[in-house]
N, C-alpha and C positions, 0 to 999 in steps of 0.2 A: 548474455550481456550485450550484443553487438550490437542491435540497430537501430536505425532515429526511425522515428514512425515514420513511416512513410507517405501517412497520408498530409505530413506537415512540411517533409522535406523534399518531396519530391526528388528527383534525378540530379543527387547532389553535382557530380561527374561534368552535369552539362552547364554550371555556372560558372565556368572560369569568368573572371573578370568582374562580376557585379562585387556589389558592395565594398568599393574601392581596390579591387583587388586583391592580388595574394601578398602576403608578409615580404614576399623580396619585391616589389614595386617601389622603384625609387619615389621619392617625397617631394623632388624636385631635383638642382641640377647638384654637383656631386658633391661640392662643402656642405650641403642642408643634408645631405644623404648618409655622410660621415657622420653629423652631428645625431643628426635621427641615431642611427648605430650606437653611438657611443653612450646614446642617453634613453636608450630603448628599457624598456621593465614588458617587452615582448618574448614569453619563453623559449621561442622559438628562433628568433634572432638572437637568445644569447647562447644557445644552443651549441646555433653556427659557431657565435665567435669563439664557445670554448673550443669546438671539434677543430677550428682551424688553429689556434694558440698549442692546444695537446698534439696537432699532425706536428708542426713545426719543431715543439719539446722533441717528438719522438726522430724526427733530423737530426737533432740534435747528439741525441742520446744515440742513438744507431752510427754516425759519424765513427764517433768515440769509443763503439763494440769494433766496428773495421777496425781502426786503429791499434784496439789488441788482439786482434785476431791477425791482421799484418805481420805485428811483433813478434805473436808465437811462431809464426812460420819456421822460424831455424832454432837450434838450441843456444846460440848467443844473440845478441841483441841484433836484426833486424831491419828496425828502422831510425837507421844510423850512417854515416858516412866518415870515412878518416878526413879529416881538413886539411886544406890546403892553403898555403899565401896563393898573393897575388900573383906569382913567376905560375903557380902551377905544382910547386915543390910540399911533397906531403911534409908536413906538421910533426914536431916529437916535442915531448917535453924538456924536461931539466936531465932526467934520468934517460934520456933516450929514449921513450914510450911514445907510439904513436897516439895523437889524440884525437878523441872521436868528438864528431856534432851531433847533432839530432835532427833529422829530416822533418818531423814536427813542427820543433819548438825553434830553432836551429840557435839553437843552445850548445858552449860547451859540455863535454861528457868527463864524466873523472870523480876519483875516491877521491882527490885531492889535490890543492890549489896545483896549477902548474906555469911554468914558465915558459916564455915562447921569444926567441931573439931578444933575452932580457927584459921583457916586458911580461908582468904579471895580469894573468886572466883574472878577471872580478865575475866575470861571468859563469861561472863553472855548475851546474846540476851532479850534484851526488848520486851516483848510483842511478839507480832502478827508479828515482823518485817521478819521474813523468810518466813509465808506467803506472805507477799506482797511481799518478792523477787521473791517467786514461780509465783505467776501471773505477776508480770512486765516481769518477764525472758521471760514466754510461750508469750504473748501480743508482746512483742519486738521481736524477734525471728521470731513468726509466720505472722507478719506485715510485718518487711521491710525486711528478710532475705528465707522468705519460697514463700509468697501469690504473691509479688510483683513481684520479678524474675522468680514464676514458670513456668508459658506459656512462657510470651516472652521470656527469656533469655536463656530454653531450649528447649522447639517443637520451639519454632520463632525462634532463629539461626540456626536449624537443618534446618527447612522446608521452610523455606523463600526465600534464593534460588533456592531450588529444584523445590516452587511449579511456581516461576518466569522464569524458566528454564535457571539460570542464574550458572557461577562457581562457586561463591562466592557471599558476601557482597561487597557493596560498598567500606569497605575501613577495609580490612581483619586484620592490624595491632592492629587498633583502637579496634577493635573486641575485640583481646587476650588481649590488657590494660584492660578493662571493667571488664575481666571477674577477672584479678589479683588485679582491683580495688574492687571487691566485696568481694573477700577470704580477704584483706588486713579490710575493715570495719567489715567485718566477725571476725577476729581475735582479732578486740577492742574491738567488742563487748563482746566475749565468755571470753577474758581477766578480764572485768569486773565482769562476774561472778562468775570466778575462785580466785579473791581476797574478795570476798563479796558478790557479787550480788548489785542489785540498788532496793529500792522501792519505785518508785517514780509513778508508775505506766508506761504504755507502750506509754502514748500521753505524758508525764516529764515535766507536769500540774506545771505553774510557780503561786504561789512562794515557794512551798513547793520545786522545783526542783531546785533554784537556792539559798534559804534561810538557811536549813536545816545543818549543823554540821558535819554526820554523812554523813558516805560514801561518802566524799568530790571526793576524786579519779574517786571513781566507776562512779557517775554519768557524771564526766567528760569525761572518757574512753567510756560509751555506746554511748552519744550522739554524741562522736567524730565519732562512727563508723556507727550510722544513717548518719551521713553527708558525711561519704566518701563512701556510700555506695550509697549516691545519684545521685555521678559522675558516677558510673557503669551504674544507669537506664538511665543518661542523652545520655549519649555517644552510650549507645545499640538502643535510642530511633532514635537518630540522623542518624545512620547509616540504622537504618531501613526504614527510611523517604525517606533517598539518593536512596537508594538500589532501590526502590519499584517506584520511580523515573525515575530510570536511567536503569535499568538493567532488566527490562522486553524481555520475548524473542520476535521474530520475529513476528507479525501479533497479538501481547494480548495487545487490548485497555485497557483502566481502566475498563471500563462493561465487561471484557475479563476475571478478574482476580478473584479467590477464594476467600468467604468470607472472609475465614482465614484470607487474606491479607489485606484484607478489616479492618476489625477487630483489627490485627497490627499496620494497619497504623492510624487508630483512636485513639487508646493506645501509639502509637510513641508521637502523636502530643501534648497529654499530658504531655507525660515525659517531654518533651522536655519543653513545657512552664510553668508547677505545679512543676517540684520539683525544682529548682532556689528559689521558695519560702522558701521550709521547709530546704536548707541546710543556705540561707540566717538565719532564724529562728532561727535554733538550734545553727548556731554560735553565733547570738547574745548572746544566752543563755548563753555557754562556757563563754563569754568575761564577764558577768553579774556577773556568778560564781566566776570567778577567778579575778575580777579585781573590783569588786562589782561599777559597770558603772549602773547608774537607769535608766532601762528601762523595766521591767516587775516588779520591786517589791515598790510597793508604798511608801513602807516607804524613797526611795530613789528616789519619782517626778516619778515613772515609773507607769505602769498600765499592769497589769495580766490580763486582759479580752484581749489586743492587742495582746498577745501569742496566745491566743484560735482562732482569726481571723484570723492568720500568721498561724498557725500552723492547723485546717479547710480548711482554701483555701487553701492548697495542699490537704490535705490529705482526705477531698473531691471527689476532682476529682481522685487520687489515688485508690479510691473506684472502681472506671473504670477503671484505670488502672489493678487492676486485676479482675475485671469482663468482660472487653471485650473482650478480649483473650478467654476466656470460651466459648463466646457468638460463637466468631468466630469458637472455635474447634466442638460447638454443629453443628453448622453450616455446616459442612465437612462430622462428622459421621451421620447426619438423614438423606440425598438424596443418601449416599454412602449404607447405611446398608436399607435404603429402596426401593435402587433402584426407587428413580424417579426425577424428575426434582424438583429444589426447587421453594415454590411457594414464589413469589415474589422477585426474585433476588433485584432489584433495592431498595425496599423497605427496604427490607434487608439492606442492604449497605449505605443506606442515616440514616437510624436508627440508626448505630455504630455511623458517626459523629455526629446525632442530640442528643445521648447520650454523646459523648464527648463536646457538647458546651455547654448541660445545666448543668454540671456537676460544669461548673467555676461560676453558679449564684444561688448554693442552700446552701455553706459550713455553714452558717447561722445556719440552722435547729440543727446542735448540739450543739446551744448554747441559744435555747427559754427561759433558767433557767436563763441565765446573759443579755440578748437582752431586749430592752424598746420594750413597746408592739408595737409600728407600725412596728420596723425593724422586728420584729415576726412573724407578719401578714405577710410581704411583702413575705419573708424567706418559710414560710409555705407556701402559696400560688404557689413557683418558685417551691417548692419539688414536690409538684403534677404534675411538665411539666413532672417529669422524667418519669413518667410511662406511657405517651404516645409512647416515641419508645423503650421503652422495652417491650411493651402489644404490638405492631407490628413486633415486632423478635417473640415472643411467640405464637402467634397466628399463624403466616405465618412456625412456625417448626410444629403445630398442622396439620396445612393445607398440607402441605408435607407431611408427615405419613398418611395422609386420601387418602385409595386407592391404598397405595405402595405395593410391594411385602417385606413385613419387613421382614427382617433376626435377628432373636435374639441373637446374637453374644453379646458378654461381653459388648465392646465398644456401643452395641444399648441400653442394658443395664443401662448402664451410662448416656445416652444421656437421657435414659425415667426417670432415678433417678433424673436425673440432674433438670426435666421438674416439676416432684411433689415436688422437697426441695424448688426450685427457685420460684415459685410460692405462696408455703407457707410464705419462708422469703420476699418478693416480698408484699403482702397480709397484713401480720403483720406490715409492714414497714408505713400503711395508718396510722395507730394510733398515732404512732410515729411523723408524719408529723401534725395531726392533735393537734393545740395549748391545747386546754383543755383537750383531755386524756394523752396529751406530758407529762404535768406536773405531774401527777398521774404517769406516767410508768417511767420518765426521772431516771436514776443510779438504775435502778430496773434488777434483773434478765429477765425479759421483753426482755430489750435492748441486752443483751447475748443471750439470744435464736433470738433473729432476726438476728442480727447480723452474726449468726453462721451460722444459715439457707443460709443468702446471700455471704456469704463469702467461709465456708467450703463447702454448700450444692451446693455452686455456683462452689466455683474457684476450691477446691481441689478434689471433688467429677468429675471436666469435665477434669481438670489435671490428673487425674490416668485413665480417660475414654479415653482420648487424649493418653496415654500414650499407652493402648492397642491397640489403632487402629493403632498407626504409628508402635508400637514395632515389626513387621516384617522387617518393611522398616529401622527400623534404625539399626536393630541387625543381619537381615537375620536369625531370628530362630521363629519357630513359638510356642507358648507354649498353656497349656493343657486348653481351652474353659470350660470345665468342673467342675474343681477348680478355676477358674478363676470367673466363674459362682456367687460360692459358696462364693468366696470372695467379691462379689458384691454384694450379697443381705445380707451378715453377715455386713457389713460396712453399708449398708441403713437399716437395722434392730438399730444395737449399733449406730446409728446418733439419728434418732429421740427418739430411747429411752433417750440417753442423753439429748438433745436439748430442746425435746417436754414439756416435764414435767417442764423446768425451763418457760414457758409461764406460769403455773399455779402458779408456785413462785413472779414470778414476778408480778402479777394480784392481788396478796395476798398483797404484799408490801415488799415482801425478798428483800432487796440493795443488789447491787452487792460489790464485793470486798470484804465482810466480813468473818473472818477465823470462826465466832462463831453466833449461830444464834439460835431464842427460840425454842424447841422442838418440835409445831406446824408444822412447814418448814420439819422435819426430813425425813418422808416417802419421798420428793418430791426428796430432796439430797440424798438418799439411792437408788433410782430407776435412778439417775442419773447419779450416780458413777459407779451401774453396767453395764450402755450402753454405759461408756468410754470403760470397759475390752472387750466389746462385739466389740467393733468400734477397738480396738488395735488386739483385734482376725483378724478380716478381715482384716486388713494392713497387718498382719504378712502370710496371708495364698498369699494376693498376690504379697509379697514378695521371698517368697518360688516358687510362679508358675515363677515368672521371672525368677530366678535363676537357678532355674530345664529348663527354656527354652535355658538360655544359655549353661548349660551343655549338655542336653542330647533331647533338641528340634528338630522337624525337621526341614530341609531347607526351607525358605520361597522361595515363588514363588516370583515374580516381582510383581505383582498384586492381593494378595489373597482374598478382596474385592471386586474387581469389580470395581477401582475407576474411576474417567474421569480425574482427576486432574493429573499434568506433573508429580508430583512425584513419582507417581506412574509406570511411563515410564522409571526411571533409575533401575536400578538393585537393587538385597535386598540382603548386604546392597551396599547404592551406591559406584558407581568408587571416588577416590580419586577427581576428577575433575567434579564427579556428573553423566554428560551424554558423549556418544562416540560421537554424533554430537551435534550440533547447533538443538537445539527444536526449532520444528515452528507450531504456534495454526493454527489448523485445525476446531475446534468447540469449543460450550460453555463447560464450567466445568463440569455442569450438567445438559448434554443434554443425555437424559438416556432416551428421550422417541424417539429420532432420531438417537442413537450413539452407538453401543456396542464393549466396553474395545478390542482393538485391540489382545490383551493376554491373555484373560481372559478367564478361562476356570473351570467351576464349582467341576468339581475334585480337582480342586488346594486345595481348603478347604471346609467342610461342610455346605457351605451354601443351604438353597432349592433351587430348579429348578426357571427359574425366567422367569415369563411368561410376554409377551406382553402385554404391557398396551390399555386399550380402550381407545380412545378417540373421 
């Protein structure tokens, strides 16, 4: 599939500048620049703005994991303080009980109202309830605002037509709606925590989420903003289906085109039919809440286990949603950074959809604790299909690496990090599936370290591995390999410190969600807490190499990799319009053992020498 003919395109690499420039050339001075921005139907500009909207979300949400990871630190509350008046003189109630604030929120603390020199606190937080806001916030946040939009909505709008060799998306309008649809659920969300927070948890587990008193608003506000946040993945799905469709270049069959894409459109097909589920869902919820309609809360004819089915079956297959975007970026960087053909293309590629079909027959499995035992069995039995073609992507990325000329580049890095965390969560996930130690592990710290392993180890860990490998191509700057490095292995160091150690909590019997826990557990949460600062170290250091790359990086070449993929045939960063001609496939993607990078030229950047494969 990969290349423009060349006798049309000539030395893409050497045209920076003509044809008005690349896609980041200002338009004029920086109000017309802003406005260009905000009213662009450029895939690539809106690319940018989701990846820089979703870094900010995941600030956000990261904030809010410190937060409880601070808390767990001791077996009593943490992050707290006894109050003092203005003399300096500590604080006690009616009863003589000292009273505690909150270093947070700095909120009274108390089971109940208290008295202070005759004057009654109105202010007072019950309990544990700002922990739980701390977890629902980082859960919610890190779900439907960070994991889910982070590949497709930013590598997948950027790279999707570049690597189709197309100008655009299918339907470029629709595109920029999506993306003003997601800042807008973005904004009800983040609303709701600026008035309160919700703790409902981050799945708004009915009947607690529709029953409850307190925080009547908030919980209304978050879940309005899961649901309008739903239309963004529907519409980016949709379009990505059409696109992939319709707008292929010249001579790339469907066996023509990059995993990537492969991958995408697996992920589209989802969106497009699982989330209609969970916006249908949560509005029920809304209408339950505010108009108290029975239909999840029994005292009212309704039934709370029918949320957990409605609200699994999307969220499910979601799970693929943003696992397969990873699968596919893994896919891109192991034949690119190892220079060799991938082994088993097809395989490949038939394994994204046969992951996205089993995905709609296991949503069961998180609910063995509420399930009669045959639907158990059946449930537990369908969870085992999934690991047949994801143990066939995995093995066929092992198989590729065997024999390559591997380049240790950041992004290979990532790919090889990506391969030991996924495996791990991957691994632990058997137990899980398996009915008799489900019930032993089910709301255990257990389920957090797995979980984390396949989600962060999986999606965020190939997201910021994704990010390096394209960030030439989308910035034209190259940054420091070196730091970069360092950033890599500080972040898979503070991972499984964090992660690893809650499998031993969990084993134990520590539940999840709890702000207070017996003393026994403490070493586990103290070894825990400090591989959150150690994981925040390395986000922060590979924030700094970006940053330093956009100031003061050098020019990326057109091809600094080596790739075979089209994208790599437009300029770094691409023309406003992508490519100067019509790309037309000449060869497969990753024909590396018949094919070498038209442009490509090993001074471009420090890769080794790359010798000729036997075969």
């Amino acid at each position: 599939m990969t290349t423009l003919d060349s006798s049309k395109a000539g030395h893409l690499g050497d045209h920076h500048g003509h044809h008005g420039g690349s896609y980041l050339t200002p338009k004029g001075g920086w109000l017309t620049t802003v406005v260009d921005w905000a009213t662009t139907v450029d895939h690539k500009k809106i690319g940018v703005m989701y990846l820089v909207a979703v870094l900010f979300m995941f600030f956000l949400g990261g904030v809010a994991a410190l937060v409880v990871r601070t808390e767990l630190l001791t077996p009593v509350r943490t992050v707290e303080v006894q109050a003092t008046d203005a003399a300096g003189k500590l604080m006690v109630d009616a009863d003589g009980k000292p009273v505690m604030k909150s270093v947070i929120t700095g909120q009274w603390l108390g089971e109940m109202k208290a008295k202070i020199k005759g004057e009654e606190l109105t202010s007072i937080d019950g309990g544990n309830n700002w922990y739980n806001r701390a977890f629902t916030l980082h859960g919610a946040i890190m779900v439907f605002m960070v994991i889910i939009p982070s590949i497709p909505a930013s590598l997948g709008n950027f790279l999707i037509p570049l690597m189709l060799g197309a100008k655009d998306v299918a339907f470029p309008r629709l595109n920029l709606l999506s993306w003003y649809i997601y800042v807008t659920g973005s904004i009800f969300a983040v609303c709701s925590i600026i008035i309160g927070g919700v703790d409902t948890g981050w799945t708004f587990y009915t009947p607690y989420s529709t029953t409850t008193d307190a925080e009547y608003a908030n919980v209304v506000l978050m879940v309005l903003g899961a649901f309008i946040l739903g239309f963004s993945s529907i519409l980016t799905g949709l379009n990505f289906v059409v696109t992939v469709h319709k707008l292929r270049a010249p001579g790339m069959g469907w066996f023509d085109m990059p995993l990537f894409i492969w991958a995408m459109y697996s992920t589209s097909l989802i969106q497009v039919l699982a989330t209609p589920v969970i916006g249908i869902t949560l509005l029920l919820l809304i209408f339950e809440r505010m108009f108290k309609i029975g239909i999840f809360d029994p005292a009212m004819g309704g039934d709370p286990v029918l949320y957990q089915h409605f609200f699994w079956f999307y969220s499910h297959p979601v799970v693929y949603v943003m696992i397969l975007p990873a699968f596919g970026v893994i896919s891109e960087i192991i034949p690119v950074h190892s220079h060799k053909k991938i082994f088993g293309y097809r395989a490949v590629a038939f394994a994204s959809l046969g992951v996205a079909l089993v995905s709609f027959l296991v949503w069961g499995h998180h609910m063995f604790a509420s399930s009669g035992e045959l639907g158990a069995t059946v449930f537990s039995a369908l969870t085992f299909l999934v690991a047949i073609p994801t143990a066939v992507k995995v093995f066929n990325w092992i198989a590729t690496l065997y024999k390559g000329s591997i380049a240790l580049t950041t992004p290979m890095w990532y790919a090889l990090i990506f391969l030991f965390l996924f495996s791990i969560g991957g691994l632990t996930g058997l137990p899980l599936g398996t009915l008799a130690t489900d019930l032993h592990l089910h709301d255990s710290y257990y389920v957090v370290a797995h979980f984390h392993y396949v989600m962060m180890g999986g999606t965020i860990i190939t997201f910021v591995g994704g990010l390096h490998h394209w960030w030439p191509k989308m910035f034209g700057r190259m940054y420091n390999q070196f730091w970069a490095n360092i950033g890599a292995f500080t972040v898979f160091i503070g991972f499984n410190v964090t992660f690893f150690t809650q499998f031993f909590l969990g084993t134990q019997g520590m539940p999840r969600r709890y702000a207070s826990y017996i003393d026994d557990y403490q070493i586990y949460h103290v070894i825990s807490t400090v591989g959150s600062y150690i994981l925040l170290l390395g986000f922060l250091i590979h924030l700094f190499v970006f940053l330093h790359s956009l100031v003061a990086g050098r020019k990326a070449p057109a091809n600094p990799w080596g790739g075979l993929t089209l994208e790599w045939e437009a300029t770094s960063p691409p023309d406003e319009h992508n490519f100067h001609h019509e790309p037309i496939v000449r060869h497969g993607p990753y024909d590396f053992d018949t094919t070498v990078p038209p442009h490509w030229d090993p001074k471009d950047y420090p890769l080794p020498a790359r010798p000729k494969h036997a075969h």
